[in-house]
N, CA and C of each residue as an Amber inpcrd file, in Angstrom:
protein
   195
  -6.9770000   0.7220000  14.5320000  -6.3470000   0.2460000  13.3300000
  -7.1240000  -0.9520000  12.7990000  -7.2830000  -1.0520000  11.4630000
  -8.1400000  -1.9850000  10.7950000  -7.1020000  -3.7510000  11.1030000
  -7.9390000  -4.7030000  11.4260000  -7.5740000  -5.8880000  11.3620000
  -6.9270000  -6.5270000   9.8360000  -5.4810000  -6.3760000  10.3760000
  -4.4700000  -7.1280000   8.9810000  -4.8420000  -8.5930000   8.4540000
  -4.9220000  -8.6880000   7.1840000  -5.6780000 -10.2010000   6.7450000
  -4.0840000 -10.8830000   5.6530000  -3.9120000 -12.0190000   6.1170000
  -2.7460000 -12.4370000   5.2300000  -3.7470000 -12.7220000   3.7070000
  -2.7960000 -12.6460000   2.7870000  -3.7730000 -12.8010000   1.1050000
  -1.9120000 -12.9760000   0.3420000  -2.2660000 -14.2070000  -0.3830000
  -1.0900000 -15.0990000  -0.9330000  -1.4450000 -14.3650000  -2.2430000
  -0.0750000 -13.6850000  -2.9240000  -0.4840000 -13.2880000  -3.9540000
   0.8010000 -13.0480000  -4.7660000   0.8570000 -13.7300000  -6.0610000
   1.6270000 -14.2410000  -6.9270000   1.4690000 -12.6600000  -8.1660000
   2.9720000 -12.8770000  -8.2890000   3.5280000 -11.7160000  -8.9420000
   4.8000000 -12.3250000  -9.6280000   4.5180000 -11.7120000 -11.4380000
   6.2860000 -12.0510000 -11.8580000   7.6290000 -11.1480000 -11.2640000
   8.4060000 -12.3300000 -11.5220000   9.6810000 -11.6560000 -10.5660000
  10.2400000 -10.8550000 -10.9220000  10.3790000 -10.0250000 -12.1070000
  10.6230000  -8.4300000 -12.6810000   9.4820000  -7.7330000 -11.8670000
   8.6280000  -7.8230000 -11.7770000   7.5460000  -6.9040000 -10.8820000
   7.4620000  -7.2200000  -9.2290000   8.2070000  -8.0870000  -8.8850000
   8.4950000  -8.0100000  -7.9590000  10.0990000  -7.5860000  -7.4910000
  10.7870000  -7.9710000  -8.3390000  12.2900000  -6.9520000  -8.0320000
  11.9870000  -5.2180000  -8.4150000  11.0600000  -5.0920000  -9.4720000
  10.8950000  -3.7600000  -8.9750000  10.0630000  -3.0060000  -8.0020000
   9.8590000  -3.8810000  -6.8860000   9.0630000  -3.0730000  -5.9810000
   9.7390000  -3.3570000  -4.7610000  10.8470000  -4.7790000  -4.8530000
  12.0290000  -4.2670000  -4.1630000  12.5000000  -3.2570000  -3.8930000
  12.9990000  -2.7670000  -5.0190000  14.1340000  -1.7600000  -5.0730000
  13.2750000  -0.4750000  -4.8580000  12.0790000  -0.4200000  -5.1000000
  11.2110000   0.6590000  -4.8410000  10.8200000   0.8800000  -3.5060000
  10.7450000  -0.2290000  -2.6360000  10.4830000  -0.6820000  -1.6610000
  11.9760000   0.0900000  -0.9270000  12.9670000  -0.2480000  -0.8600000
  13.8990000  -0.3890000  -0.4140000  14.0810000   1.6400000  -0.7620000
  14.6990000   2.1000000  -1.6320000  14.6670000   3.8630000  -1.9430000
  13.5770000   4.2310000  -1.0380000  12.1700000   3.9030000  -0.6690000
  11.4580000   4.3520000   0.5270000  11.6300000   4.0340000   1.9200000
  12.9800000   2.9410000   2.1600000  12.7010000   2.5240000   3.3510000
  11.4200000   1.8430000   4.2170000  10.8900000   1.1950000   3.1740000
   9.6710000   0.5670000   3.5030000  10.3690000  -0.9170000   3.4160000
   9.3970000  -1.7380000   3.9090000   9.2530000  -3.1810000   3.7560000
   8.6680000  -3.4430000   2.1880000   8.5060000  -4.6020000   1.4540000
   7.9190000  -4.9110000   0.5160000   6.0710000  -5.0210000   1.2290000
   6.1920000  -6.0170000   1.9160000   4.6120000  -5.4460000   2.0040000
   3.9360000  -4.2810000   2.5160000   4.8820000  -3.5430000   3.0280000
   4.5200000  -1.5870000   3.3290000   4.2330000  -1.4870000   1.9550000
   5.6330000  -1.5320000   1.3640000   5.1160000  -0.6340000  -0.0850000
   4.0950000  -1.0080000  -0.9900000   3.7300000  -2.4380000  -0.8520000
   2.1220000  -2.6040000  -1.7850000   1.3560000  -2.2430000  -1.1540000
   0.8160000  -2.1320000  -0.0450000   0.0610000  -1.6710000   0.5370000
  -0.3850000  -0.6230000   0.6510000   0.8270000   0.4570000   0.3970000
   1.1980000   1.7850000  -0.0290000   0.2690000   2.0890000  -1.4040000
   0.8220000   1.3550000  -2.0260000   0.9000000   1.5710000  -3.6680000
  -0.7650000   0.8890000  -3.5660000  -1.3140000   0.0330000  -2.8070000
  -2.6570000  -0.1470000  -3.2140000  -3.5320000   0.9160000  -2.7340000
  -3.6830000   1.3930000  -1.4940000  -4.2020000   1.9510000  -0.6870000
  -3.8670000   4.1850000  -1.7460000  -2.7180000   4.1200000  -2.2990000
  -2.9530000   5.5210000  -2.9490000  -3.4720000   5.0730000  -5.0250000
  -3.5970000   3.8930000  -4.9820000  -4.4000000   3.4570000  -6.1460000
  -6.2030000   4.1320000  -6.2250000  -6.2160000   3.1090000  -4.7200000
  -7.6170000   3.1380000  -4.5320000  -8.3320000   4.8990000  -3.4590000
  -7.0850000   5.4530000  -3.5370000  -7.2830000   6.8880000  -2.8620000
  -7.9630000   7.6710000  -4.4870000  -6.7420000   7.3720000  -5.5260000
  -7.5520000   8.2260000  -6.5200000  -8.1880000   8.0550000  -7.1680000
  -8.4700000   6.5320000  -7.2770000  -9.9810000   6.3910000  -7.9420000
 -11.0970000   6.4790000  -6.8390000 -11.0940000   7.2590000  -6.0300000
 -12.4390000   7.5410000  -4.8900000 -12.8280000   6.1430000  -4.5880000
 -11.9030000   5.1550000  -4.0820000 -12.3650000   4.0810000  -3.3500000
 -12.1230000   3.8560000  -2.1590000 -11.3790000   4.9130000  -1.4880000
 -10.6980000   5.6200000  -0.3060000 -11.1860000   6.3130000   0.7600000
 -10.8390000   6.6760000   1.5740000 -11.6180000   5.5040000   2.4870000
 -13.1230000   4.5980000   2.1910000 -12.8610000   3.7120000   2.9590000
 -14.5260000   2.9610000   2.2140000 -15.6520000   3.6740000   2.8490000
 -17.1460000   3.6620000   2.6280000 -17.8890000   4.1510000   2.8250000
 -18.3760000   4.1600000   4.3940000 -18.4330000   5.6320000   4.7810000
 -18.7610000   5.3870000   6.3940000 -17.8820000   5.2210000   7.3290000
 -16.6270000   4.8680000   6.9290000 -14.9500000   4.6630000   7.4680000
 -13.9710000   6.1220000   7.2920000 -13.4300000   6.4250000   8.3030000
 -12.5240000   7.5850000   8.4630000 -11.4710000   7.2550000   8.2150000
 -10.3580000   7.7860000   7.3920000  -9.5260000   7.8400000   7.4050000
  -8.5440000   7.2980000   8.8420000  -7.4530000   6.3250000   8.3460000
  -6.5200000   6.1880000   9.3140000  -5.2830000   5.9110000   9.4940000
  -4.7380000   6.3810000  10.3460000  -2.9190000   7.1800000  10.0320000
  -2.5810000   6.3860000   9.6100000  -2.6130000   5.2760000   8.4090000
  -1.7740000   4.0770000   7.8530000  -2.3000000   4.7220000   6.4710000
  -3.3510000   5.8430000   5.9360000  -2.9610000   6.4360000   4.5090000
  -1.9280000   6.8520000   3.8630000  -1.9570000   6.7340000   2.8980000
  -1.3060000   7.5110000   2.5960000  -0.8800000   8.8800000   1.8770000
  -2.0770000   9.7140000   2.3920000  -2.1480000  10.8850000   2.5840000
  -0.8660000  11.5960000   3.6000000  -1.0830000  10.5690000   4.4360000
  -0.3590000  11.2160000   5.9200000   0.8010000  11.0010000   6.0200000
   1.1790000   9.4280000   4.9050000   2.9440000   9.3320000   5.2560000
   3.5510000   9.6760000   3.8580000   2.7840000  10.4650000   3.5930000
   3.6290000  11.5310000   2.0330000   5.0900000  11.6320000   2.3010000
   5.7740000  11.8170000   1.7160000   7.6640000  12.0680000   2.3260000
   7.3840000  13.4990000   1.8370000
């Protein structure tokens, strides 16, 4: 599993209550679900996996519902 890096990152609080509640309908944590939501961002613009790096069970390819 790739080494987790803390990163302080400021968001208005309508965009962050909606990823609450988005957060929450998935049963995720808030930082699951950005992480989520970054990681299938950067899946479809082909920035996914990074170059030379395999895929790993924290895609989200794999935890599709």
């Amino acid at each position: 599993m790739a080494e987790k890096k803390a990163f302080p990152l400021r968001v208005g609080s309508d965009v962050l209550d909606a990823v609450q509640r988005w957060a929450e309908d998935e049963l995720r944590s808030v930082n699951a679900q950005i992480e989520y939501v970054l990681r299938d961002a950067l899946r479809k613009a082909g920035r996914w996996p990074p170059e030379g790096q395999a895929r790993d069970s924290s895609s989200p390819e794999k935890n599709k519902r």
